[in-house]
C-alpha positions in Angstrom: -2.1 -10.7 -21.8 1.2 -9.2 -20.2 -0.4 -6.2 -19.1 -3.9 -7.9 -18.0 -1.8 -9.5 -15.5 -0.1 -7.1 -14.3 -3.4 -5.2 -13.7 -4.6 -8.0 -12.2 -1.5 -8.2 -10.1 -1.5 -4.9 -8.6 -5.1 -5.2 -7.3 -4.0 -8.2 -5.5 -1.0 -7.3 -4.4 -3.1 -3.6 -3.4 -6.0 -5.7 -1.6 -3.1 -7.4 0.7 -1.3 -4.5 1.3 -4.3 -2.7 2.4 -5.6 -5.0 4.4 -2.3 -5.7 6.1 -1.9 -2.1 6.9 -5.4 -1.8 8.1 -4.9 -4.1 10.5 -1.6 -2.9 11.9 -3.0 0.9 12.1 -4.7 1.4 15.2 -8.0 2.6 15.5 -11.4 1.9 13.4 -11.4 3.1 9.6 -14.5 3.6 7.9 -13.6 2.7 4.5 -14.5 -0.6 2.0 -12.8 -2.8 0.8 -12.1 -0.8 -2.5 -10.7 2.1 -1.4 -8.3 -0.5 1.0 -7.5 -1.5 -2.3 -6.8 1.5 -3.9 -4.9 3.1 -1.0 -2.9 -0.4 -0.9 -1.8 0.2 -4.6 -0.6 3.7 -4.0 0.6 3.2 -0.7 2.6 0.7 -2.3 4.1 3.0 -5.2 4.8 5.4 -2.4 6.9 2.5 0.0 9.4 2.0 -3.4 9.5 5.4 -4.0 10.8 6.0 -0.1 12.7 2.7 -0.3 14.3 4.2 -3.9 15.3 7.1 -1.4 16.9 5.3 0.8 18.9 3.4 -2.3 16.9 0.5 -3.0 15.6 -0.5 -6.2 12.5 1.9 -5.7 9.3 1.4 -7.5 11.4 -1.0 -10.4 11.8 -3.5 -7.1 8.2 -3.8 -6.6 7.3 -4.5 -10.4 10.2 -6.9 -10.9 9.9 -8.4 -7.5 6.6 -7.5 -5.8 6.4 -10.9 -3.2 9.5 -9.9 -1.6 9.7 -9.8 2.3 11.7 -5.8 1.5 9.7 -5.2 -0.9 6.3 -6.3 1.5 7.8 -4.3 4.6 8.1 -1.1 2.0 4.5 -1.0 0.4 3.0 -1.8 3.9 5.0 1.3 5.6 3.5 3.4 2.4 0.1 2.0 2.6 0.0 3.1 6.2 1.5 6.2 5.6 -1.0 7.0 2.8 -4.1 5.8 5.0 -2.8 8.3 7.6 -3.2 10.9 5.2 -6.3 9.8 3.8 -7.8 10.2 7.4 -6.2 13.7 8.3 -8.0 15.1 4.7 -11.4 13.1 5.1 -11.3 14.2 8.8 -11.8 10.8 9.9 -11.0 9.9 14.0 -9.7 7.0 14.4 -11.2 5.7 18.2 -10.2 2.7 19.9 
């Protein structure tokens, strides 16, 4: 049941993220609610990786602590930093 969970986790915490970073990016973005989710997931992966960097507890922070404001404020920047991405390779405009 342990890793159920934290499957189940993930795509939560991955649907919040996303949506929380689509809503801070400026522009519109022409993708469902599954890839938001998906991008949230890595985007988060990415933001502990950057915050491991920077000498936090990285990627282990988010799995032993995902609802923390840091560890929020880190998956976030990734997610946003990821969906930027995703838009340069799809070729997607954001317009205002």
């Amino acid at each position: 049941m342990g890793l159920l969970w934290a499957i189940i986790s993930w795509i939560i915490i991955g649907a919040i993220i996303g949506l929380i970073a689509r809503a801070i990016m400026p522009g519109k973005q022409s993708m469902g609610l599954g890839l938001t989710i998906v991008l949230g997931v890595i985007g988060a992966i990415v933001g502990g990786f950057l915050g491991g960097l920077f000498g936090g507890d990285g990627i282990s922070g988010i799995m032993n602590n995902p609802w923390s404001i840091g560890t929020i404020l880190l998956a976030v920047i990734g997610a946003l930093i990821v969906m930027v991405i995703y838009g340069l390779a799809t070729g997607s405009r954001n317009r205002a």
